[in-house]
C-alpha positions as a Markdown table, in Angstrom:
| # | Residue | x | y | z |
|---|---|---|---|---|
| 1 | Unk | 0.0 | 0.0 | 0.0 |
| 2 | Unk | 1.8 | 3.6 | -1.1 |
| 3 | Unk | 2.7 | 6.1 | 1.4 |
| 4 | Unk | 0.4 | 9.2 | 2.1 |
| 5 | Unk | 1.8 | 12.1 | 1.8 |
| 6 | Unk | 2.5 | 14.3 | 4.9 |
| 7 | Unk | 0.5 | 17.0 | 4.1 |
| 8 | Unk | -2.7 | 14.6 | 3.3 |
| 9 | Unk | -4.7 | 15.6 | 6.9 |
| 10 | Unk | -6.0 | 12.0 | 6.7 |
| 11 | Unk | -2.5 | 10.8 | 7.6 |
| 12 | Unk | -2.3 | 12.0 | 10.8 |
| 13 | Unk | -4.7 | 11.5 | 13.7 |
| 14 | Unk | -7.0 | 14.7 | 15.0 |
| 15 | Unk | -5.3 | 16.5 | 17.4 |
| 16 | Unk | -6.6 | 16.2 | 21.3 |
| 17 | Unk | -6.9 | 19.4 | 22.9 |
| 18 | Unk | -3.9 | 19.0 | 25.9 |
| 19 | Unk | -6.0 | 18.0 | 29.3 |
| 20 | Unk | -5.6 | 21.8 | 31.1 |
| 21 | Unk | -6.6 | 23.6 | 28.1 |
| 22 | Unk | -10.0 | 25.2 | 27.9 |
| 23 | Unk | -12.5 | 24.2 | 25.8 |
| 24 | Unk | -14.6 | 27.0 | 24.5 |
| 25 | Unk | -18.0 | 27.0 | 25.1 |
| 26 | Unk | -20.4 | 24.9 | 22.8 |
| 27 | Unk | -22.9 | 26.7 | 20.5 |
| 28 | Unk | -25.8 | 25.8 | 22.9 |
| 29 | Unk | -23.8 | 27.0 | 25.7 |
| 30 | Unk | -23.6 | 29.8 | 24.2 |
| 31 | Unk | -27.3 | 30.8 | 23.3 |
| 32 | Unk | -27.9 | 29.4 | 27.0 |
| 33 | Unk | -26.4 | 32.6 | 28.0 |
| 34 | Unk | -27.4 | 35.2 | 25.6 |
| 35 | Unk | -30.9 | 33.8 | 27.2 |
| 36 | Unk | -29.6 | 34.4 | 30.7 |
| 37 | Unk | -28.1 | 38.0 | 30.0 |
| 38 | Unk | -31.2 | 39.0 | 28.2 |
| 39 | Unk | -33.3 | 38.1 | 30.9 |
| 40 | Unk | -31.3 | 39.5 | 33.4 |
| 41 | Unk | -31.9 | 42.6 | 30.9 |
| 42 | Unk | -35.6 | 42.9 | 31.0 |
| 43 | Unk | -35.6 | 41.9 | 35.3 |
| 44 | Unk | -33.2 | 45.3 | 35.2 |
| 45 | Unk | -35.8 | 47.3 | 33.5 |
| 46 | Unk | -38.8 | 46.5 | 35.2 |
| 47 | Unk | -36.6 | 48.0 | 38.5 |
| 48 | Unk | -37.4 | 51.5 | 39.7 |
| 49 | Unk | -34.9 | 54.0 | 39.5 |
| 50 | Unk | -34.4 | 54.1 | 43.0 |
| 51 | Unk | -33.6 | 49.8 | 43.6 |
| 52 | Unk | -31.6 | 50.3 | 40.4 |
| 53 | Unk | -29.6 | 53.0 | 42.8 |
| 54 | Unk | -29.3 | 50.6 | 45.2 |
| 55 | Unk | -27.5 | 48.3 | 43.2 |
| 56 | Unk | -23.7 | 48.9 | 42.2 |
| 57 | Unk | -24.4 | 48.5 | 38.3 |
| 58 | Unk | -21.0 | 49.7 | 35.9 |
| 59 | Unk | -21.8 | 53.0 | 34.6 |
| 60 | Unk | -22.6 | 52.2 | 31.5 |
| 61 | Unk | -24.9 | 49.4 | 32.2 |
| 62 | Unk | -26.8 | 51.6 | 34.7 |
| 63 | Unk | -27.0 | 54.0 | 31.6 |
| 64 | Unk | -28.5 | 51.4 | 29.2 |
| 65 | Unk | -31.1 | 50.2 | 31.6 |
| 66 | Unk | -32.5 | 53.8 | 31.6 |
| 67 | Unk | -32.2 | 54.7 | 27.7 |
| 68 | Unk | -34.5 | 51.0 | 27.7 |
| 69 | Unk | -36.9 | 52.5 | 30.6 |
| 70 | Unk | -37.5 | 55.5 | 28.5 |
| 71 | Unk | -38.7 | 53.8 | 25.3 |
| 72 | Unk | -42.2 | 53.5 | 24.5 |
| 73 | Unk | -42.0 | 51.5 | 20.9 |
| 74 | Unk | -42.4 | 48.4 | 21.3 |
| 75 | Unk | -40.0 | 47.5 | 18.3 |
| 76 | Unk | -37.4 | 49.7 | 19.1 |
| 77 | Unk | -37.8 | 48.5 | 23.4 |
| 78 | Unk | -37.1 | 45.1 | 21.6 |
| 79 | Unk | -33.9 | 45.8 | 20.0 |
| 80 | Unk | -32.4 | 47.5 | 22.6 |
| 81 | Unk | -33.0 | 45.1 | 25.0 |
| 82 | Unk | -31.3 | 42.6 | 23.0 |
């Protein structure tokens, strides 16, 4: 039986990732949480401003929730939750 040669990928076996290497997260994972955050999202909206003071939110997250709070259209409430 002839030689492959060593650039044919089907000569050599896949590579294993090395045992302390991180595996990223699946797909699934991953839409598991989007889900999460955006839910967190709309929780953070429904807040009044003053528990949302009471909580130690990054500036610009604090920021976001109120742009949300302030929209009345539906569609555009949508999109900028997401």
């Amino acid at each position: 039986m002839p030689q492959r040669p060593p650039h044919d990928p089907r000569s050599h076996p896949p590579a294993l990732p090395a045992a302390d290497a991180p595996l990223s997260p699946s797909k699934t994972q991953r839409k598991r949480d989007a889900h999460a955050l955006q839910a967190l999202g709309v929780q953070l909206v429904v807040l009044s401003t003053v528990q949302l003071a009471r909580l130690d939110l990054p500036e610009t997250l604090h920021e976001a929730v109120l742009a949300v709070q302030r929209i009345r259209s539906h569609g555009a409430r949508t999109r900028q939750l997401q």
